[in-house]
TORLOSE-464317 format. One line per 4 residues: their letters; for each residue x, y, z of C-alpha. Coordinates in steps of 0.05 Angstrom, whole numbers, plus 5000, padded with zeros to 4 digits. Example, Ala and Ser with C-alpha at 12.3 -4.5 7.8 and 13.67 -1.06 7.14 Angstrom:
<recs>
AS> 5246:4910:5156 ~ 5273:4979:5143
</recs>
This chain:
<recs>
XXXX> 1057:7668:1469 ~ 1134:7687:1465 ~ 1145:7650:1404 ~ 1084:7681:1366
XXXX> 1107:7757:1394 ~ 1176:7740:1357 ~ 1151:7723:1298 ~ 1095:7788:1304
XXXX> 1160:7833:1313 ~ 1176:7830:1228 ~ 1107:7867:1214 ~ 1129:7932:1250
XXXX> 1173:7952:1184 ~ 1145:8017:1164 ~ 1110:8011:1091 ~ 1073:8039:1034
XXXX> 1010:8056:1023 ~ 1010:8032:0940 ~ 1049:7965:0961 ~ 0993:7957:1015
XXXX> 0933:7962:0976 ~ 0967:7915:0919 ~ 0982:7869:0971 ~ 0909:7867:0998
XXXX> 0878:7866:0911 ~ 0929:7801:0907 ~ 0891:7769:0971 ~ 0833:7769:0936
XXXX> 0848:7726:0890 ~ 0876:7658:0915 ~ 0869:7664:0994 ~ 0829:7608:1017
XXXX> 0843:7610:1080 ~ 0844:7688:1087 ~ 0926:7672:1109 ~ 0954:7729:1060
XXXX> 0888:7777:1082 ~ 0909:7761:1159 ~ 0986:7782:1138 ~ 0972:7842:1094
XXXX> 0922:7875:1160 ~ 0978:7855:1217 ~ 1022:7897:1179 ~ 0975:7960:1173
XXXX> 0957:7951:1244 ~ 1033:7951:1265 ~ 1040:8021:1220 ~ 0981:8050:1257
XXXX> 1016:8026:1324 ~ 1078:8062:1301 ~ 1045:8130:1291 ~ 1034:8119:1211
XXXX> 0978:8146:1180 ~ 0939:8091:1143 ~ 0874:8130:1128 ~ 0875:8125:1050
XXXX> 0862:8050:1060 ~ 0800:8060:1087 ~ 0760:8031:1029 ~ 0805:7977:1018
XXXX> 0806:7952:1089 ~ 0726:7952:1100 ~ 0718:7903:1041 ~ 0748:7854:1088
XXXX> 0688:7858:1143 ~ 0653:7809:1094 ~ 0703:7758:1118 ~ 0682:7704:1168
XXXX> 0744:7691:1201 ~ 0750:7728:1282 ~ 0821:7751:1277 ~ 0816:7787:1215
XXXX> 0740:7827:1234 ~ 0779:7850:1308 ~ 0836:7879:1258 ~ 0783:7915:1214
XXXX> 0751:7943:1270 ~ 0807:7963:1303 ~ 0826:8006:1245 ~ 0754:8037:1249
XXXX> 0770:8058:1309 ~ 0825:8090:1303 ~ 0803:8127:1233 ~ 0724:8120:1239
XXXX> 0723:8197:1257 ~ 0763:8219:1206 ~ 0735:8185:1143 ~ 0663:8203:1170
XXXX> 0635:8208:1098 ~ 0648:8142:1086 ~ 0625:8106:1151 ~ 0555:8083:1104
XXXX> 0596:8032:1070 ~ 0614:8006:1137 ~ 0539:8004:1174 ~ 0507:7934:1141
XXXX> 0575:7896:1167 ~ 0554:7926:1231 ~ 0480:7908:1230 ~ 0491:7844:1203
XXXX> 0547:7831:1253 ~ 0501:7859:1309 ~ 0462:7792:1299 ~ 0512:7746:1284
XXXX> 0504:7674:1323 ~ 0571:7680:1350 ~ 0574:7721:1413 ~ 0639:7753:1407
XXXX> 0622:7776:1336 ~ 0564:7811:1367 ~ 0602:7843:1429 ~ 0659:7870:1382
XXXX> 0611:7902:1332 ~ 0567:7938:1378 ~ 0630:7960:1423 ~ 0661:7990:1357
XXXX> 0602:8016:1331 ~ 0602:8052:1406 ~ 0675:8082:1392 ~ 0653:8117:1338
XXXX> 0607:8169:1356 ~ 0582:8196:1286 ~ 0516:8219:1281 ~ 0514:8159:1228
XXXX> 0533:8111:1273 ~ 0496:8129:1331 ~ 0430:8122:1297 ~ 0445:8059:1275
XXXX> 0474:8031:1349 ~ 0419:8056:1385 ~ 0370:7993:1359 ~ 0417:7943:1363
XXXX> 0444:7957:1434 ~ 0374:7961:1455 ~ 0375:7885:1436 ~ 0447:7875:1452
XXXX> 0422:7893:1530 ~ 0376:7841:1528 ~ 0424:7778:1502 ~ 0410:7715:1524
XXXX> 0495:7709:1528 ~ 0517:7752:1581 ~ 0590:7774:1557 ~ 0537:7816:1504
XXXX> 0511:7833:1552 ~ 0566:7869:1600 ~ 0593:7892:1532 ~ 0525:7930:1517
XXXX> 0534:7961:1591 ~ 0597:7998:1574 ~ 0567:8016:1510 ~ 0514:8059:1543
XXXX> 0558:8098:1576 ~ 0596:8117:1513 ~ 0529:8133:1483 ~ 0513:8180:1539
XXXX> 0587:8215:1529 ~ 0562:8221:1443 ~ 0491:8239:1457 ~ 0462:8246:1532
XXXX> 0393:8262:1506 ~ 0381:8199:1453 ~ 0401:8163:1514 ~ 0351:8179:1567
XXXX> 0303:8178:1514 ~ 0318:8115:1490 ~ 0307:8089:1553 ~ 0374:8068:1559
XXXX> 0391:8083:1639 ~ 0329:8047:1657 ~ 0350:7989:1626 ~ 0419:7992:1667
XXXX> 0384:7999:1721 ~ 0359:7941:1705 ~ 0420:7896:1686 ~ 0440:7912:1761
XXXX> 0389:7860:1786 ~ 0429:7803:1726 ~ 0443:7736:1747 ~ 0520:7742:1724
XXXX> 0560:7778:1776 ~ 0606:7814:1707 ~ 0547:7834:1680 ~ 0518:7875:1753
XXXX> 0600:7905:1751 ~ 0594:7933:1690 ~ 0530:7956:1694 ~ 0545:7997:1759
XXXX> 0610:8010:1727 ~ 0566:8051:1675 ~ 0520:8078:1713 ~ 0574:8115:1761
XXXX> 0607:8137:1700 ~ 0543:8177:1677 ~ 0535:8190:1753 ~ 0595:8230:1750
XXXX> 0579:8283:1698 ~ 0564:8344:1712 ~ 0501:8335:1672 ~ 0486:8264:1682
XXXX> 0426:8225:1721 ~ 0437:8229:1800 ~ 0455:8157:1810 ~ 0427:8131:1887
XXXX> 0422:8067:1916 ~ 0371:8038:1961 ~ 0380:7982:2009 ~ 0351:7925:1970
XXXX> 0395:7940:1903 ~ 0461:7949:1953 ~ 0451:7884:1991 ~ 0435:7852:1919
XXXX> 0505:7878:1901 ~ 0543:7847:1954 ~ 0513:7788:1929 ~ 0549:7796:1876
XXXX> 0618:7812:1904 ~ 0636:7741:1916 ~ 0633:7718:1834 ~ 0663:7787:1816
XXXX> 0739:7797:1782 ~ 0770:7851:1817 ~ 0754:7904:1772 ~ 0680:7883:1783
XXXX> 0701:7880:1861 ~ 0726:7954:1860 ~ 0673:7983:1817 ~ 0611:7949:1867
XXXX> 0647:7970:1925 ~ 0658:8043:1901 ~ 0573:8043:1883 ~ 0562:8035:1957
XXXX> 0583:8100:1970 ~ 0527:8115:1939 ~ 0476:8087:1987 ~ 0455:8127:2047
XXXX> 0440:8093:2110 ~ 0369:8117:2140 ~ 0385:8070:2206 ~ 0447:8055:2242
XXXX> 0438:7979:2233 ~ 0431:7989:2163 ~ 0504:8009:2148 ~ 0527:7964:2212
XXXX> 0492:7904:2166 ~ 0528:7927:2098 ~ 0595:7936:2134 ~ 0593:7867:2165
XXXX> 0591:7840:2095 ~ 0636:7888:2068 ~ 0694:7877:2122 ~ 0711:7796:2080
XXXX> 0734:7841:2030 ~ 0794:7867:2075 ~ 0820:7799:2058 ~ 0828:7813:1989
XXXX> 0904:7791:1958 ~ 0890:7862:1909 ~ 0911:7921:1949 ~ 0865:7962:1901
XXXX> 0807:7919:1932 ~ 0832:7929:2006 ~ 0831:8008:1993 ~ 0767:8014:1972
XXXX> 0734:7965:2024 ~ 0763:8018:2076 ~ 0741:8078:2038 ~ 0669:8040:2046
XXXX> 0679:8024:2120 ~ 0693:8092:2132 ~ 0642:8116:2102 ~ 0598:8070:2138
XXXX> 0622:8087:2199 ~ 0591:8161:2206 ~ 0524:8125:2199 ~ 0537:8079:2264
XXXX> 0536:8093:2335 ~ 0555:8031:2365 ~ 0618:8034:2397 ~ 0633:7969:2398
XXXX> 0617:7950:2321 ~ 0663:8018:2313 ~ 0720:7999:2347 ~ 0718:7926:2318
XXXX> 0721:7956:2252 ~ 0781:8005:2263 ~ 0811:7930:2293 ~ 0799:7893:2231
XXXX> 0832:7953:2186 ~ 0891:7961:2218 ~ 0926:7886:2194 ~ 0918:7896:2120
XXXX> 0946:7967:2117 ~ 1004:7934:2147 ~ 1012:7884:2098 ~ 1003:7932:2037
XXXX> 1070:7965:2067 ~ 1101:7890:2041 ~ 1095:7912:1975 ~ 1140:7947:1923
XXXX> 1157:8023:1944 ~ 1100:8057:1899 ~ 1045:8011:1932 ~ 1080:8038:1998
XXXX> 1077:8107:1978 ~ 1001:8091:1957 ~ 0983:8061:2021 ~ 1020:8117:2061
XXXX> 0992:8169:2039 ~ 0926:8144:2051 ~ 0939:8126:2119 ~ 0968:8187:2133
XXXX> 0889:8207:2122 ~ 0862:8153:2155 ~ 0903:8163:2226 ~ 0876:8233:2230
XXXX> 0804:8210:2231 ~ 0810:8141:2269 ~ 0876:8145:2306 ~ 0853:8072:2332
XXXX> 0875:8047:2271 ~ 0942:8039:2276 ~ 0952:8068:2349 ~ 0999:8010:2375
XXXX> 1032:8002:2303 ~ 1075:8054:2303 ~ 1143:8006:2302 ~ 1117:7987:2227
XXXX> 1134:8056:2208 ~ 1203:8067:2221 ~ 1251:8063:2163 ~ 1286:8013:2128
XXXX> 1356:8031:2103 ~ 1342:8021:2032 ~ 1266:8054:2025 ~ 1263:8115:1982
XXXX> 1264:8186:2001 ~ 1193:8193:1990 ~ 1172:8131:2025 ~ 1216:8153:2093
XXXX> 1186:8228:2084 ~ 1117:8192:2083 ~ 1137:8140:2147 ~ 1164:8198:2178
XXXX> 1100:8237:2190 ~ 1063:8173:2216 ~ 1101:8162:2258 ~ 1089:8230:2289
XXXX> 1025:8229:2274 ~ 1015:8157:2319 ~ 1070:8174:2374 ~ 1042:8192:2450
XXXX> 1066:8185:2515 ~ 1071:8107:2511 ~ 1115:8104:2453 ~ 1147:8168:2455
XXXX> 1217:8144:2473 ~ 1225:8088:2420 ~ 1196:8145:2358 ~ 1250:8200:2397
XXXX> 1310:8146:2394 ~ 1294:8134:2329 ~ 1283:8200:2303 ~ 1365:8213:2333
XXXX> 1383:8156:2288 ~ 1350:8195:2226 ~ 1388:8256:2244 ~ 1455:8235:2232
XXXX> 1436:8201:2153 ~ 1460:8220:2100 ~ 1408:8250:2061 ~ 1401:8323:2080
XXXX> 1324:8330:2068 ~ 1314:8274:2110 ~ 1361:8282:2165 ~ 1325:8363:2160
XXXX> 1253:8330:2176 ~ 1274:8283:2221 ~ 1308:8336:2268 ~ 1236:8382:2254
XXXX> 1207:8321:2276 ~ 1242:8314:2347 ~ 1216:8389:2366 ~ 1148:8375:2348
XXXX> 1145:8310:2386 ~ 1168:8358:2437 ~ 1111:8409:2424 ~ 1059:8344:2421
XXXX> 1079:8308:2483 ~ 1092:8336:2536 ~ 1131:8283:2588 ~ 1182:8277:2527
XXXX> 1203:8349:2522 ~ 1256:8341:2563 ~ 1290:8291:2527 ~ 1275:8321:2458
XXXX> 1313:8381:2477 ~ 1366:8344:2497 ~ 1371:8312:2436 ~ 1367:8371:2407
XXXX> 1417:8405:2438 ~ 1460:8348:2421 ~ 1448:8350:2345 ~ 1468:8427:2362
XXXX> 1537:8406:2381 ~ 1551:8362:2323 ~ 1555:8435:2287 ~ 1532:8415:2220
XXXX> 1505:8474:2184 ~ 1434:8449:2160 ~ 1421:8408:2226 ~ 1437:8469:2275
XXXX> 1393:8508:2233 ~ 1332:8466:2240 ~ 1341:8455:2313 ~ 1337:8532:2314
XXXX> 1279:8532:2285 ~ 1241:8473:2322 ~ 1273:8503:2389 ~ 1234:8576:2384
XXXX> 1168:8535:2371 ~ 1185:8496:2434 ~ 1198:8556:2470 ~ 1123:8583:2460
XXXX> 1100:8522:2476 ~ 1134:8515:2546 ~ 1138:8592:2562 ~ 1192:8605:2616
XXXX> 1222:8529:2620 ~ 1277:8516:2570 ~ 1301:8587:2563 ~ 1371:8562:2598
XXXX> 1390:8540:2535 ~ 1399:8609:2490 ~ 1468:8619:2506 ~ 1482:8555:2471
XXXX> 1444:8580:2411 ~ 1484:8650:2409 ~ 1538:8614:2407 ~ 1519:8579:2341
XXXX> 1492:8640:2314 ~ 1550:8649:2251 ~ 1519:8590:2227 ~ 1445:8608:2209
XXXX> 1447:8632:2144 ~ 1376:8604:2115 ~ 1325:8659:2120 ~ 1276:8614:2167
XXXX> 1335:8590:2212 ~ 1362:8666:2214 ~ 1293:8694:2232 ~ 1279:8643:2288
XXXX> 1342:8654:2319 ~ 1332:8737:2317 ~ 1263:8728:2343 ~ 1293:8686:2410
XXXX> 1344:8745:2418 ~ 1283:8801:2408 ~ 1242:8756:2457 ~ 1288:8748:2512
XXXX> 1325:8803:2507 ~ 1324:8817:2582 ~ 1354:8748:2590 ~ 1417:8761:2536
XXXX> 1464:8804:2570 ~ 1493:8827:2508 ~ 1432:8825:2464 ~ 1441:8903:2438
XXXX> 1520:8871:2411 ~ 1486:8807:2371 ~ 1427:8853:2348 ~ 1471:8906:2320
XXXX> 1516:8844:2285 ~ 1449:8810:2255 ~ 1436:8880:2229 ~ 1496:8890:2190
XXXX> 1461:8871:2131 ~ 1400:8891:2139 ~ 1385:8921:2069 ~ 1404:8858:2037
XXXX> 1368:8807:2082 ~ 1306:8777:2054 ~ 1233:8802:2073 ~ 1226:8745:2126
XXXX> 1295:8768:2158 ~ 1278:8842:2155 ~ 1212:8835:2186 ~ 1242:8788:2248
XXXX> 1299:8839:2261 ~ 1237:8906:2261 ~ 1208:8878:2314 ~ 1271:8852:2347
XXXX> 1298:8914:2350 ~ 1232:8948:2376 ~ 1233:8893:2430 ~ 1301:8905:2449
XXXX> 1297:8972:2457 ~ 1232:8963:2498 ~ 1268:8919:2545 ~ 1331:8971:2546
XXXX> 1301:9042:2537 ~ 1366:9075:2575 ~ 1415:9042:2527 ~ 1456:9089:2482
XXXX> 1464:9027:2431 ~ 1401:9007:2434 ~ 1370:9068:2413 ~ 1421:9083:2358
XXXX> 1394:9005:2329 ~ 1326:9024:2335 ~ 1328:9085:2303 ~ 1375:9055:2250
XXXX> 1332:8995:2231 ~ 1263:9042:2227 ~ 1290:9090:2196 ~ 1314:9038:2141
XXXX> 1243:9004:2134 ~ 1213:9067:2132 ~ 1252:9096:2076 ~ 1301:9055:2040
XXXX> 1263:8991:2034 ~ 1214:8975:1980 ~ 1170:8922:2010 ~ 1097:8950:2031
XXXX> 1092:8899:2089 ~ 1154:8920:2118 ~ 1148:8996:2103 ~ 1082:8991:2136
XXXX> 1109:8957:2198 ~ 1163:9008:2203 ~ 1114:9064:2203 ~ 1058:9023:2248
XXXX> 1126:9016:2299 ~ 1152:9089:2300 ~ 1083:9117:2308 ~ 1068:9072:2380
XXXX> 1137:9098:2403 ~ 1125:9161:2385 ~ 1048:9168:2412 ~ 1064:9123:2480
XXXX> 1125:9074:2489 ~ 1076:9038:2552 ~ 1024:9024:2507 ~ 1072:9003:2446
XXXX> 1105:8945:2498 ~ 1044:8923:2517 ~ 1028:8910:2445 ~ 1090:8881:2422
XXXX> 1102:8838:2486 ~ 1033:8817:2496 ~ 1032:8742:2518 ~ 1027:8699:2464
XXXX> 0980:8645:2454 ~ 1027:8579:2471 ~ 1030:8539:2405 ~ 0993:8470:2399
XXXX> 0991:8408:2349 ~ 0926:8427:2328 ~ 0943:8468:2272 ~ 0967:8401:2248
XXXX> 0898:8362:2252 ~ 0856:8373:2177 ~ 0790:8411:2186 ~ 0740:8351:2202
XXXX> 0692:8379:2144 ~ 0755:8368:2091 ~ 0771:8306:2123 ~ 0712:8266:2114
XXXX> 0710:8298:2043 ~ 0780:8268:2033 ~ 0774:8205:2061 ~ 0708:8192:2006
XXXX> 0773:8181:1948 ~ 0811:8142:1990 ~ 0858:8099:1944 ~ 0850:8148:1887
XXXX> 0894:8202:1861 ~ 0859:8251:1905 ~ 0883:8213:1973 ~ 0954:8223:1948
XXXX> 0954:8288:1941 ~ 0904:8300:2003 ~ 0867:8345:1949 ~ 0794:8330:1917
XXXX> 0789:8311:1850 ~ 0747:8370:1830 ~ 0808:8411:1850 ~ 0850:8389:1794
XXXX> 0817:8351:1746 ~ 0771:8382:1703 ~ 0689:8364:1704 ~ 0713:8326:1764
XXXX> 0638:8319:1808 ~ 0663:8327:1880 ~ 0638:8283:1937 ~ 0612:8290:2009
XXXX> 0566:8261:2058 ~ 0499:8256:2052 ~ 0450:8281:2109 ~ 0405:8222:2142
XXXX> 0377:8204:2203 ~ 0430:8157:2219 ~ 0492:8203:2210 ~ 0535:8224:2268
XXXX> 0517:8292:2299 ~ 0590:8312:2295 ~ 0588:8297:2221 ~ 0529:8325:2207
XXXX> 0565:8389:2234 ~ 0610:8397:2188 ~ 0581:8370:2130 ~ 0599:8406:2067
XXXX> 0549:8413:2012 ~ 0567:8397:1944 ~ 0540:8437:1892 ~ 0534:8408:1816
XXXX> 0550:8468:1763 ~ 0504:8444:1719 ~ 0493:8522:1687 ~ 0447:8539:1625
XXXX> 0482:8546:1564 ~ 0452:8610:1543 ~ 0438:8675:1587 ~ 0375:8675:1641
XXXX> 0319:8725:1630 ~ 0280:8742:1691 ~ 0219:8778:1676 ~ 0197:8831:1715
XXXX> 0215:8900:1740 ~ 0300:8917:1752 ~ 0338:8934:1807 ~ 0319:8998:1833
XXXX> 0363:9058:1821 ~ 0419:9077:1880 ~ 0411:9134:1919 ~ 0448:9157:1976
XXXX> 0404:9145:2031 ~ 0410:9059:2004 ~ 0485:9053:2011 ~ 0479:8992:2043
XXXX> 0421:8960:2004 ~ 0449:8978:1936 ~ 0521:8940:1956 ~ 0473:8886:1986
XXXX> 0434:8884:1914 ~ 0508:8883:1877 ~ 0527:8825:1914 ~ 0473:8785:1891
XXXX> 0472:8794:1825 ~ 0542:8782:1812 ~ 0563:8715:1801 ~ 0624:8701:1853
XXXX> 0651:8626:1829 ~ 0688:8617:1897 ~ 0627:8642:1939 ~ 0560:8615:1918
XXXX> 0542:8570:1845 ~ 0484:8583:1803 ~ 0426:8532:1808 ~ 0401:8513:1757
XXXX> 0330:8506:1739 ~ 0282:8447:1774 ~ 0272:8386:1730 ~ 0236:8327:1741
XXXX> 0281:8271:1778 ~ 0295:8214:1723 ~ 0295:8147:1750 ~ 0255:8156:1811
XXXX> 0314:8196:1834 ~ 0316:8254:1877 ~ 0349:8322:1857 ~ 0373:8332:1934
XXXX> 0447:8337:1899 ~ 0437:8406:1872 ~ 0444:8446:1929 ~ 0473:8507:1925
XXXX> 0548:8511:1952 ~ 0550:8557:2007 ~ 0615:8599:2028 ~ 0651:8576:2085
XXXX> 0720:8608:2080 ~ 0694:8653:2142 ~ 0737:8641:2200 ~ 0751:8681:2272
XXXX> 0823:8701:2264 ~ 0823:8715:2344 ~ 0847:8782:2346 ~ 0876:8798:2409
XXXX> 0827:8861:2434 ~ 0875:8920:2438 ~ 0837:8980:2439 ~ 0884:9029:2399
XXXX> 0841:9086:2398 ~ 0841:9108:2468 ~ 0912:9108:2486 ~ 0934:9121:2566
XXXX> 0978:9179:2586 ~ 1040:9156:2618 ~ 1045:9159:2692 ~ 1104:9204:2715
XXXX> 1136:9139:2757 ~ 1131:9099:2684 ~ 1201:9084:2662 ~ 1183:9107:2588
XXXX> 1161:9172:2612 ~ 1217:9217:2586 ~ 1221:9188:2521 ~ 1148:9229:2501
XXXX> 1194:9265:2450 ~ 1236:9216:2436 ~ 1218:9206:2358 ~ 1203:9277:2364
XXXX> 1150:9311:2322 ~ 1121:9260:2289 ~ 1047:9272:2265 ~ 0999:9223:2277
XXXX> 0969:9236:2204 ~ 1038:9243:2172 ~ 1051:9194:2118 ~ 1132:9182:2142
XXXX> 1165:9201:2200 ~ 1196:9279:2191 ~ 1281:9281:2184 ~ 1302:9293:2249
XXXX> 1357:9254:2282 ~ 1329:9217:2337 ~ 1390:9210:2380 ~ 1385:9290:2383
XX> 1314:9288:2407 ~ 1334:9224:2452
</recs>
């Protein structure tokens, strides 16, 4: 093969058309062997290769179809491929080689005519295909025969309504019950590609056509493996024993050498798994996936990266997985950045309170690389470890505080960050440790890191002796800090003077910073603040610190977790593009046909509870008329109903899709797919139930009783606070 790809190289010389076409008249002459014919094409096939244009040949290189020998009809058709479109007018020269190859005795001649004939999709060419793959489907040889498979599906693509008349999906449907395993592939391989069109034929399978698949798995190439495997997510268990049966027989494939293969036979065994409720057969399962993930982590750094990211996935919906793996995931010296990113959130992902000291002492090790990003994450890392498990808080925030010490800029400012997280978590516990953090406090001078540490000294403020000194530092510059820095030292400075009313310097900062949000700052959020802040003060300072200090909800690592719903959705394109980016196809690729699960009897009640329903936009390509009588006309009495009546009759893409109108189901197929999407964006923010409109007079032993004129004559429905110096009025 190496010495015939040398001797290939001297055809890619760029030529000319004229010395082409003389070249190709001079083979007609004394070419017995076709040997100047087979020269004269290699060479135009090497200019097409290199970007030339070699249309005007067009007539010149069809004249050589008539020739018997294999090599030189696979370069003629190649070049009808590539310019079949273009010289469209012309393709009738070309359709008796076709037909009369169609029924040549040789089987390859036979494939390669009706697969080009399949490439072009001219109305020309279509008409004459349609016959001849009819017959092709029904070869007695099956490579015609898996050929003719893919060919339907490019027929669809040209012309979806010859095809379903033609009959054409039936007889796919057919070819899926073929004695040759390649054949079966390719058929399902076609039918899931029309199955994926927005307009296509709902493509279902029923027990008896899956089990007659994974017959087939065993002859299969891996392509074939991949594409069968894939179809089963297409078959909805009615019984749990059902998909307990089809996973037994799917779990040989976790054996599979192809890490393609291994990824899909988990996608199906997931999948499988919200139709079983044997615990047992469950937690076998989640056994038997765990070794070949492993092993895929053997492979070169993109198959890593791969199988990462679609563990990453997997972990949050079966945590037994990998639960006692989590040594497997700690990083080499020589990975990639992106590979010890991806190991570095499974491990947190699989540490608990068993393994919590081996992922901590690693994590320190991380922390003092040489890659900043890294080193940043890993010391992130150690405080949420923190925040997840509780019996190793003390030791992260040791470590921390030891990381703090080594006074590098970028690792001090993460720990800052980590640390006030940890604080909410563990209210009143680690608090001993701020004056170490003040101390570091010249060296915070990211926006994130900055605001974190100003929202400790706004918090504790009754703990900082000299809180009023660092505020008034931190708000040196104030006007040029960004909007996350501004915002963090407003309510900082409210805080602090909350804690300190009496304080000379305190209310000088107060009335410095508001008086700066409310009228030399741009920003709407933080003008609004400013004005939301001087109002409470001004109306009651009780009520205001019993807004602003209100207990907190401690944070947790659920925030973390993926919404079950999106989950299962996910985990449906595991080992697809979608599982590395943890988004769904649909999402970013367009006429992308999103997948979910499919109600049943058999399916889990906690996955039937968060099912999301998948709507296909098949819409009509011209406007719906509705007869009958209009909406009626508003009037004021029908606020409501009229806003109701708008709602409905315009079309929201994000909220609700338009369905379209019932057909009969093709195939014996149901049209269960085209539900409606429904809206469920909807969520309880959890407000915390502050009643703002009847506010409490102060009681005359309140400590914030004198200050009722403090901010002095400011009007509740003022829009800004009047120009009156509020040290005069304090």
């Amino acid at each position: 093969m190496s010495g015939q790809g040398g001797q290939d190289a001297k055809f890619f010389q760029r030529g000319k058309i004229q010395e082409f076409r003389a070249e190709l008249e001079a083979a007609e002459a004394k070419d017995k062997k076709f040997t100047k014919r087979k020269t004269v094409l290699k060479k135009i096939v090497a200019n097409i290769t290199m970007g030339n244009d070699m249309s005007p040949l067009f007539t010149d290189v069809v004249q050589c179809l008539g020739t018997p020998l294999l090599e030189i009809k696979k370069m003629v058709y190649l070049f009808l491929v590539c310019y079949g479109r273009q010289k469209a007018d012309q393709l009738h020269l070309v359709i008796p080689s076709f037909l009369q190859d169609c029924n040549d005795r040789n089987p390859l001649v036979r494939a390669l005519a009706v697969r080009t004939m399949s490439y072009i999709p001219t109305p020309v060419v279509i008409e004459a295909l349609t016959d001849q793959l009819r017959h092709c489907l029904k070869d007695r040889d099956p490579y015609v025969r898996k050929t003719a498979a893919i060919c339907v599906a490019k027929l669809y693509a040209a012309d979806p309504r010859k095809a379903e008349k033609g009959g054409f999906v039936e007889m796919l449907r057919d070819l899926l019950l073929d004695s040759n395993a390649t054949v079966v592939a390719n058929a399902v391989a076609a039918l899931s590609e029309i199955g994926d069109r927005q307009d296509g034929v709902i493509f279902k399978l029923n027990l008896t056509v899956a089990n007659k698949l994974l017959t087939a798995l065993g002859e299969s190439s891996e392509w074939g493996t991949i594409y069968i495997l894939d179809s089963l997510l297409r078959y909805v268990p009615e019984r749990h024993e059902d998909a307990e049966m089809i996973a037994e027989r799917v779990i040989i494939q976790l054996n599979h050498a192809n890490s393609a293969v291994v990824l899909t036979a988990i996608k199906v065994l997931l999948y499988l798994m919200n139709y079983m409720d044997n615990r047992k057969i469950m937690e076998y399962i989640c056994r038997k996936m765990g070794p070949p993930l492993v092993t895929l982590l053997s492979s070169g750094p993109e198959v890593q990266y791969v199988a990462l990211r679609n563990i990453l996935l997997i972990i949050q919906r079966r945590p037994a997985v990998l639960k006692n793996d989590v040594k497997v995931f700690f990083c080499k010296y020589n990975d990639p950045i992106y590979v010890k990113l991806a190991k570095l959130e499974i491990m947190y992902r699989l540490a608990r309170e068993e393994n919590a000291r081996e992922v901590l002492a690693e994590l320190q090790e991380y922390a003092s690389e040489v890659d900043v990003d890294f080193v940043r994450k890993a010391v992130r890392s150690i405080g949420r470890l923190a925040i997840k498990v509780q019996a190793a808080a003390d030791a992260c925030i040791q470590a921390l505080l030891e990381l703090i010490e080594t006074k590098v800029t970028y690792v001090v400012q993460e720990a800052v960050i980590v640390i006030k997280d940890v604080f909410r978590r563990y209210p009143g516990k680690y608090e001993g440790i701020i004056p170490t953090l003040c101390e570091h406090l010249d060296q915070l001078d990211e926006p994130e890191s900055k605001a974190a540490m100003i929202w400790i000294v706004g918090q504790f403020a009754n703990r900082i002796d000299n809180a009023d000194e660092l505020m008034d530092d931190l708000t040196y510059t104030f006007l040029e800090d960004p909007t996350e820095v501004q915002l963090a030292l407003l309510t900082a400075a409210v805080k602090l003077f909350i804690y300190k009313p009496h304080s000379d310097t305190t209310k000088a900062l107060v009335h410095k910073v508001l008086k700066w949000a409310t009228e030399e700052v741009d920003n709407p959020d933080l003008r609004d603040r400013g004005f939301m802040y001087w109002r409470m003060l001004a109306i009651n300072p009780t009520v205001a610190g019993e807004i602003v200090l209100a207990e907190k909800p401690p944070i947790t690592t659920d925030a973390d977790r993926m919404d079950r719903g999106a989950l299962d959705q996910l985990l449906l394109h595991t080992g697809t593009l979608g599982s590395i980016y943890h988004k769904n196809p649909e999402t970013f690729i367009r006429n992308a046909t999103g997948k979910a699960l499919t109600d049943s009897p058999a399916l889990n009640p906690l996955s039937r509870q968060v099912l999301v329903p998948i709507a296909r936009t098949n819409l009509p390509p011209t406007a719906v008329h509705i007869p009958g009588p209009g909406p009626p006309e508003p009037s004021q009495g029908a606020a409501p109903a009229t806003a109701d009546l708008l709602q409905a009759d315009v079309p929201a893409p994000a909220a609700a899709a338009v369905a379209p109108a019932p057909s009969p189901a093709r195939n014996g197929t149901s049209n269960d797919l085209m539900a409606t999407r429904s809206s469920q964006d909807s969520r309880d923010d959890g407000g915390d139930g502050d009643d703002d409109d009847a506010v409490p007079r102060a009681a005359p032993s309140d400590p914030y009783a004198g200050l009722d004129n403090a901010f002095g004559g400011y009007m509740a429905d003022e829009p800004r606070p009047q120009n009156r110096d509020l040290l005069d009025m304090i």
